[in-house]
N, C-alpha and C positions, 0 to 999 in steps of 0.2 A: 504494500500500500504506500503511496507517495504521503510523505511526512512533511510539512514545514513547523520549522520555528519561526516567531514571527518578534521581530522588536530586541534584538540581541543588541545593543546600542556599543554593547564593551570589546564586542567579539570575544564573549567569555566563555558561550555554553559550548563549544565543541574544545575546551580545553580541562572540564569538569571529569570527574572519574566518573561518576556515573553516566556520563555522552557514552562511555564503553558499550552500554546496554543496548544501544541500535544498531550498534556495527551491524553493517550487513541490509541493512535498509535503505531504501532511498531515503534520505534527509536532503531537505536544503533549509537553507538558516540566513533571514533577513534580518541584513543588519542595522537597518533605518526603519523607522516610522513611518507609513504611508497616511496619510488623515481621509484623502478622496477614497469614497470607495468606489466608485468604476476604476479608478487604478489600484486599487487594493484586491478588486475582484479578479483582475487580468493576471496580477501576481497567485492568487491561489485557485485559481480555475480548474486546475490538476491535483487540486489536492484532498485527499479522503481523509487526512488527520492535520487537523494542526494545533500545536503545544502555543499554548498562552503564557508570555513573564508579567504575572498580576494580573494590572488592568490597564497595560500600557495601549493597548487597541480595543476600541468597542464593536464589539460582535451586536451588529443591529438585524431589522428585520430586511431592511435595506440589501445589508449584506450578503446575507443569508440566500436570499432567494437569489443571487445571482450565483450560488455555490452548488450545484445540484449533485457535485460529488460528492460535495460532503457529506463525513459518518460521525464524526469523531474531535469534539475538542474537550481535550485533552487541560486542564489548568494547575495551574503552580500555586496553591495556597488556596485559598475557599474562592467559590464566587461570590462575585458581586456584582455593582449597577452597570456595569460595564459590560452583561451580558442579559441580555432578553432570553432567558430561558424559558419563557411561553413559546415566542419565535423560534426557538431548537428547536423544542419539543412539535411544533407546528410542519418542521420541514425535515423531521424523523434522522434530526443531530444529538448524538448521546452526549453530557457535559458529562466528565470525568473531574472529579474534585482532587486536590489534593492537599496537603498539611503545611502546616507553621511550626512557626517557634514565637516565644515573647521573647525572647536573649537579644539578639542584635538591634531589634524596634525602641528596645525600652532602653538600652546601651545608649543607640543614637540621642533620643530624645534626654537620657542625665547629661548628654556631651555638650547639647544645644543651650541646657539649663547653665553648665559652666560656661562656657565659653560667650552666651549671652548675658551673664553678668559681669565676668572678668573680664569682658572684653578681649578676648584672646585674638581673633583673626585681627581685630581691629590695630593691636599692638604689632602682630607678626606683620602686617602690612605697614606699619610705621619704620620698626628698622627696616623693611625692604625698600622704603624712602629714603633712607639716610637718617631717619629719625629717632628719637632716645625718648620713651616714658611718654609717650602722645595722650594717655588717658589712664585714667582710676576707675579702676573696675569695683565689684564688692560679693564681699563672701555670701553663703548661700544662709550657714546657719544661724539661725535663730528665726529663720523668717517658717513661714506658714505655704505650704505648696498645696493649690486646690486641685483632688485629681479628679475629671469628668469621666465617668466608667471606668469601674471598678473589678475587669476583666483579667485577662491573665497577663498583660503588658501592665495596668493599674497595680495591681499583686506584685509586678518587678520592683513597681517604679518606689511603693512604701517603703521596701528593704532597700533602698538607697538612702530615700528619705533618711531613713531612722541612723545609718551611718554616720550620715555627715549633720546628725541635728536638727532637721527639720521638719516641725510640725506638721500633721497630712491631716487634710479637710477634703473628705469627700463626696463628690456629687454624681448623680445618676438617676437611676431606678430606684424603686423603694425595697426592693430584694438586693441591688448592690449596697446603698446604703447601710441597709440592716448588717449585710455581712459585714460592712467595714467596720460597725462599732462592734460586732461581735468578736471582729481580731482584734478591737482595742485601740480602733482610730475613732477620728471626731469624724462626724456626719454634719454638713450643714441642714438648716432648718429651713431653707430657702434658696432660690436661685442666685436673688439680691445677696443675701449673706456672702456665696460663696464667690461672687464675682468683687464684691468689694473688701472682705477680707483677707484675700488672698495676695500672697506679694508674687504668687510663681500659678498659673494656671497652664496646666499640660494636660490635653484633651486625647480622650483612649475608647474610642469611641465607634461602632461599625456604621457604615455610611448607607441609608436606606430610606422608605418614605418619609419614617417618623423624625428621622435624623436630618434632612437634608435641612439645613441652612437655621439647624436648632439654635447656633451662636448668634444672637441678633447683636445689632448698632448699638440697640439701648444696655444691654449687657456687655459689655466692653466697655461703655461711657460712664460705668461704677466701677471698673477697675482702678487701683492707685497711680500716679503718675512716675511710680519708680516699679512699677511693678510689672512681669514679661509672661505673657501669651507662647506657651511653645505649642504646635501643632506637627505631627509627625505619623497623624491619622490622618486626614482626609479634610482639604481643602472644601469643600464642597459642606461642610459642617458647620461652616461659619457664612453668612448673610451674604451674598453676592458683596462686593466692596467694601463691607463693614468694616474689613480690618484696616486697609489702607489709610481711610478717611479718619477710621480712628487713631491710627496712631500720627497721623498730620495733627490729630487733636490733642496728642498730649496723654490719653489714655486709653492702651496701657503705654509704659515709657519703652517699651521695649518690643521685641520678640524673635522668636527661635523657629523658623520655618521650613520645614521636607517635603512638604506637599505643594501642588498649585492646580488651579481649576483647568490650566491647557499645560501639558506636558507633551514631550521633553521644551525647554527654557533655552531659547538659544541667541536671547536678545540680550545684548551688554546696557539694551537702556532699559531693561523690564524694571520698574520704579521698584518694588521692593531691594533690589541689588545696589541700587542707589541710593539706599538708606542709610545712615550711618548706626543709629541705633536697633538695627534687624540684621541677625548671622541667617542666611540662605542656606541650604543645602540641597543637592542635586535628587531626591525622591530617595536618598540612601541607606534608610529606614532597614530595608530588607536585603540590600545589595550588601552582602556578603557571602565568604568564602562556604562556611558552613553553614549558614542556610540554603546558598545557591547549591549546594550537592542533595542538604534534604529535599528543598522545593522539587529537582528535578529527579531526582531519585524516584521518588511517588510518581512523579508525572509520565515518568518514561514507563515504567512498572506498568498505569493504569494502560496508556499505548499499547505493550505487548500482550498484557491480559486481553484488550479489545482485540488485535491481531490475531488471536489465538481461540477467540469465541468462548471468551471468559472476563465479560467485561466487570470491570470491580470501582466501587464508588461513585457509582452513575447518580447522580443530583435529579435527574430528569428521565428513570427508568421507560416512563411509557413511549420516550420516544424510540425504544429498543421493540417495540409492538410493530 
């Protein structure tokens, strides 16, 4: 069966140990982003599987229907909005799920927390000017970090917290909440509460109807004026503009950002990059070594079980009818 990978941006997955598992297949492996789909469609015309990195391409109904070979997508970590699984299931495409980690997500997201208070890029990019001590950063403990969803990246991020000293105030559902004072954290008592007493808000959160764009303008404009928004879940969680405008306002003073609503970012004047008080990062959340062998390990796995007439972790069985 003709195989693509689609969105390999690093040229990384045919040098992963798990790539071993197809030897012997047709694979081909695009290493750009296509956004049109009539030329996305001409790129996978030929093909009866193809392996997904995240949600870096949306699989529409659009696209779909111009794929009529297709059997088979195959995904790297759970799905999401990024795929119309009615539309699979509509045009008899099996979704093949596969597994995460909270390790490298929640890794990134304490990195973004330091390095957005201490200003660290800020400073390496001063001596790469010539310059000595351009700015005063400030330490994390004693302040109060509000965490939004209290899942198993939320669960990393407390056992950091509690390391370096800082206070966990968390916010979500009334089932996360509850668990978090059951392990012996504060739950806020309102939204207002937890957006205005927090000096560190890092959002962990899955991106879906009830979710999209939960972060409004007016919650952000209770944030303190020294106080950073890190975001390292999903753009799309926070109010179409809200954050920009807010932080043009003063609150919050800060923030720590991995996600964006158009990906890949290949604009040197994309206005957040032009911030001085916002560290960027490149969607790098999940891009690492060991999760990239777990993510595709499963994905390849689910592949040959489907090659094999033994499909495993199908999200969307009836479309195997």
């Amino acid at each position: 069966m003709r195989i693509t990978i689609l969105d390999d941006y690093q040229n990384a997955v045919a040098k992963l140990e798990s790539f071993k598992m197809l030897k012997g297949l047709d694979v081909t492996i695009l290493n750009h982003t296509e956004k049109d789909n009539s030329k996305l469609a001409e790129l996978l015309k030929d093909s009866e599987i193809i392996v997904l990195i995240r949600e870096r391409t949306e699989i529409s109904a659009d696209l779909l229907s111009r794929l009529p070979k297709l059997k088979l997508i195959s995904q790297t970590g759970k799905k999401s909005n990024h795929l119309d699984i009615a539309a699979c299931t509509k045009y008899k495409v099996a979704v093949a799920e596969g597994i995460g980690s909270p390790v490298a997500p929640s890794e990134l997201a304490w990195a973004l927390i330091m390095n957005t208070f201490r200003q660290i890029p800020q400073a390496i990019q001063g001596m790469k000017e010539g310059k000595w001590q351009t700015n005063i950063g400030s330490t994390i403990r004693g302040k109060t970090i509000g965490i939004w969803g209290y899942g198993k990246i939320g669960q990393q991020i407390v056992k950091y917290a509690n390391v370096f000293g800082v206070t966990v105030l968390v916010w979500g559902s009334e089932n996360s909440r509850n668990q978090a004072v059951a392990d012996g954290f504060q739950k806020a008592d309102s939204k207002a509460e937890f957006f205005s007493q927090s000096d560190i808000i890092t959002l962990h959160l899955r991106l879906n109807e009830s979710t999209f764009g939960i972060v409004k303008e007016t919650d952000l404009s209770l944030m303190k004026s020294s106080a950073a928004l890190i975001n390292t879940a999903r753009a799309e969680l926070i109010e179409k503009g809200a954050l920009l405008k807010s932080l043009k306002n003063g609150k919050p003073g800060f923030a720590g950002i991995d996600v964006y609503e158009e990906e890949p970012i290949y604009d040197v004047d994309f206005e957040l990059l032009k911030m001085p008080n916002v560290v960027c990062t490149p969607h790098i959340g999940y891009v690492e070594k060991n999760s990239y062998e777990l993510y595709f390990e499963k994905a390849f796995e689910n592949v040959i079980n489907y090659i094999n007439s033994n499909p495993t972790n199908i999200a969307n069985p009836e479309a195997l009818l």
